[in-house]
C-alpha positions as CSV (number, residue, x, y, z in Angstrom):
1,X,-23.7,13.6,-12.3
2,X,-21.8,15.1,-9.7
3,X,-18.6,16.1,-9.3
4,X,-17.4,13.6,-7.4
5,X,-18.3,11.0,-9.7
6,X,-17.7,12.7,-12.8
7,X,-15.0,10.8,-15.3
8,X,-14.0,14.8,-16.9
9,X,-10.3,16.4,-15.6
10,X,-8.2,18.6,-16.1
11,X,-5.2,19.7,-14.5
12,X,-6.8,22.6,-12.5
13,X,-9.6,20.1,-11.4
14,X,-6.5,17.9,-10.2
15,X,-5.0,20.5,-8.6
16,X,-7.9,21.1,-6.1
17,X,-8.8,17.7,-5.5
18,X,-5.0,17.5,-4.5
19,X,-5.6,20.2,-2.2
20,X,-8.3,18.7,-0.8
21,X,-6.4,15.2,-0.1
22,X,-3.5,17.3,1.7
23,X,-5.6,19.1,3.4
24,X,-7.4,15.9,5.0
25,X,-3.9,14.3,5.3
26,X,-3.4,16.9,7.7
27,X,-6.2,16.4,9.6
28,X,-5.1,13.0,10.1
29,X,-8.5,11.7,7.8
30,X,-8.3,7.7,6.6
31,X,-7.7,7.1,3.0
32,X,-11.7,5.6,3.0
33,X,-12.4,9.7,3.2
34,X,-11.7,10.1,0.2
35,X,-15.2,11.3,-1.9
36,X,-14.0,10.6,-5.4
37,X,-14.9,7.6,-7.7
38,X,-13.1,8.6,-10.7
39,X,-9.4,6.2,-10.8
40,X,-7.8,9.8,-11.9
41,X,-9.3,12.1,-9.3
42,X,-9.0,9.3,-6.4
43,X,-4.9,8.9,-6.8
44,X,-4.6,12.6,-7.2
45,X,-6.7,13.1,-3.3
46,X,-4.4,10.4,-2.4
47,X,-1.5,12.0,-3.4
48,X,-1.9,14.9,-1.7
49,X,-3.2,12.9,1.2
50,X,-0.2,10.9,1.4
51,X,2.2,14.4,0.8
52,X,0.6,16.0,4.0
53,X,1.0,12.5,6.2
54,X,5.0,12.3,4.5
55,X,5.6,16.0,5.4
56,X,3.7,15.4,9.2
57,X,6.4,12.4,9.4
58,X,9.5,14.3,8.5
59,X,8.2,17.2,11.2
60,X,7.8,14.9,13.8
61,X,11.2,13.5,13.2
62,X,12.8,17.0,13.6
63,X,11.2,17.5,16.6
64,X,9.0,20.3,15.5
């Protein structure tokens, strides 16, 4: 098993996965990117995906 489909967390494995969803929010990457299959891991890549697409927002609304 992998660790992409691996069921096991804790909250330093959350942490990077989180990481990695920011950091392919800021590259603009689809949800669909995301390479998880655990419920768990999958909303914590989305929550950083969706921080790093919020914070983009809020930038481009400032006009930086």
């Amino acid at each position: 098993m992998t660790h992409k489909t691996s069921t096991y967390w804790d909250i330093n494995v959350l942490n990077k996965v989180y990481r990695e969803g920011y950091m392919s929010g800021v590259m603009g990457r689809d949800t669909r990117a995301c390479p998880y299959e655990c419920d768990i891991r999958t909303a914590s890549w989305n929550a950083g995906r969706e921080d790093a697409v919020q914070a983009n927002q809020v930038e481009i609304v400032k006009g930086k």
